[in-house]
C-alpha positions as CSV (number, residue, x, y, z in Angstrom):
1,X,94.1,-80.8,51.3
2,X,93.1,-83.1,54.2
3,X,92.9,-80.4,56.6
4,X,90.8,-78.6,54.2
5,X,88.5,-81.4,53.6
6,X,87.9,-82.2,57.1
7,X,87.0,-78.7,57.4
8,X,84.1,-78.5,54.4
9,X,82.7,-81.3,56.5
10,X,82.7,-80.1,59.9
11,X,81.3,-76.5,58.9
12,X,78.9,-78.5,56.6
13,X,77.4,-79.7,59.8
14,X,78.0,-84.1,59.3
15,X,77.9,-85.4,63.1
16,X,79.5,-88.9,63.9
17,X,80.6,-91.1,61.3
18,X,80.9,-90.1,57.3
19,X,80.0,-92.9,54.2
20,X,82.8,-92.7,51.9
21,X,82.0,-93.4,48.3
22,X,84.3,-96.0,47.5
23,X,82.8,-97.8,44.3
24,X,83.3,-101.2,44.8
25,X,80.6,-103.5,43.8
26,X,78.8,-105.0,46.0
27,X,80.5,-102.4,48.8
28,X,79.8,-99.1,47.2
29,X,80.3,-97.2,50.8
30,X,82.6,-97.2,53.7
31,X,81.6,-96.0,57.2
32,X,84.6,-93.7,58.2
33,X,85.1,-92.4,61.5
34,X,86.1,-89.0,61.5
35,X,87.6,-88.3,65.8
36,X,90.8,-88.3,65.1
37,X,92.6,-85.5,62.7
38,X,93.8,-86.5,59.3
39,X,90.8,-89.2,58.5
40,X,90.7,-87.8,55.3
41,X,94.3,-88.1,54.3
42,X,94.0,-91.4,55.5
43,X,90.6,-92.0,53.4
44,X,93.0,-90.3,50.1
45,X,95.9,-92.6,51.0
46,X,93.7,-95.6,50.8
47,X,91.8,-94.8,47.7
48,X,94.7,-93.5,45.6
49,X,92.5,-90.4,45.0
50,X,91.0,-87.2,45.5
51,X,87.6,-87.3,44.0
52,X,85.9,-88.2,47.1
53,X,81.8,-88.1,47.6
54,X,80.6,-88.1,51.4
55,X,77.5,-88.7,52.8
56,X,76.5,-88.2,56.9
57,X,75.2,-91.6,58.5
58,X,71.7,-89.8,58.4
59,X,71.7,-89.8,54.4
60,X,71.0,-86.0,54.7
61,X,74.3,-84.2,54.0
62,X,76.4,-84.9,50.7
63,X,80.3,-83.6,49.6
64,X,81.4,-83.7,46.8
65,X,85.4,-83.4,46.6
66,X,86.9,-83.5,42.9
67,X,90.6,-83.2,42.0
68,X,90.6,-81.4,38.4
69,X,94.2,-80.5,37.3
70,X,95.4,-77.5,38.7
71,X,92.8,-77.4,40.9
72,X,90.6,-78.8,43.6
73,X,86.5,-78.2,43.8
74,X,84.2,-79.5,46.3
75,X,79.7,-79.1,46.3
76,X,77.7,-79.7,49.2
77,X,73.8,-80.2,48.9
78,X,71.2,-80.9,51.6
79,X,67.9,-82.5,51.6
80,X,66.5,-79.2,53.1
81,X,68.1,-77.1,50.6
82,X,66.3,-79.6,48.0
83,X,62.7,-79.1,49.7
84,X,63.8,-75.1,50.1
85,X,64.0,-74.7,45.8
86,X,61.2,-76.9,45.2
87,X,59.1,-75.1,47.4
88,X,60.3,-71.6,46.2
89,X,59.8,-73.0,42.4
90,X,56.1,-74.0,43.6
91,X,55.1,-70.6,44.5
């Protein structure tokens, strides 16, 4: 699932380093570099978990990873794509 996960975010066009959600207070996100293969399994191994959300240093890409039961689901959303549907629901 790693492999997989590094894959969403590469084709989902984050650059450089990725904010991990981690939820702490006061520390609610991690700066993660992502050069070397298998950051994400290394991000899972620390957090004890797949429901991962991951944001690009620019604050303009988001993935959402979630580990239901049998199965895994991710969702990507951009701020362009948000401007895109409010501008088609203005016309």
């Amino acid at each position: 699932m790693g492999a997989w996960v590094e894959e969403l975010v590469e084709q989902g066009g984050f650059t450089g380093t990725v904010l991990v959600h981690v939820g702490f207070d006061g520390h609610a996100w991690l700066r993660c570099d992502r050069s070397r293969p298998g950051w994400a399994r290394a991000v899972r191994d620390a957090l004890g978990r797949w429901d991962l959300a991951l944001l690009s240093s620019e604050g303009e890409l988001l993935l959402v990873v979630s580990e239901e039961e049998y199965e895994c689901v991710a969702f990507a959303s951009t701020e362009a794509g948000r401007e895109r549907r409010r501008a088609g629901k203005a016309s």
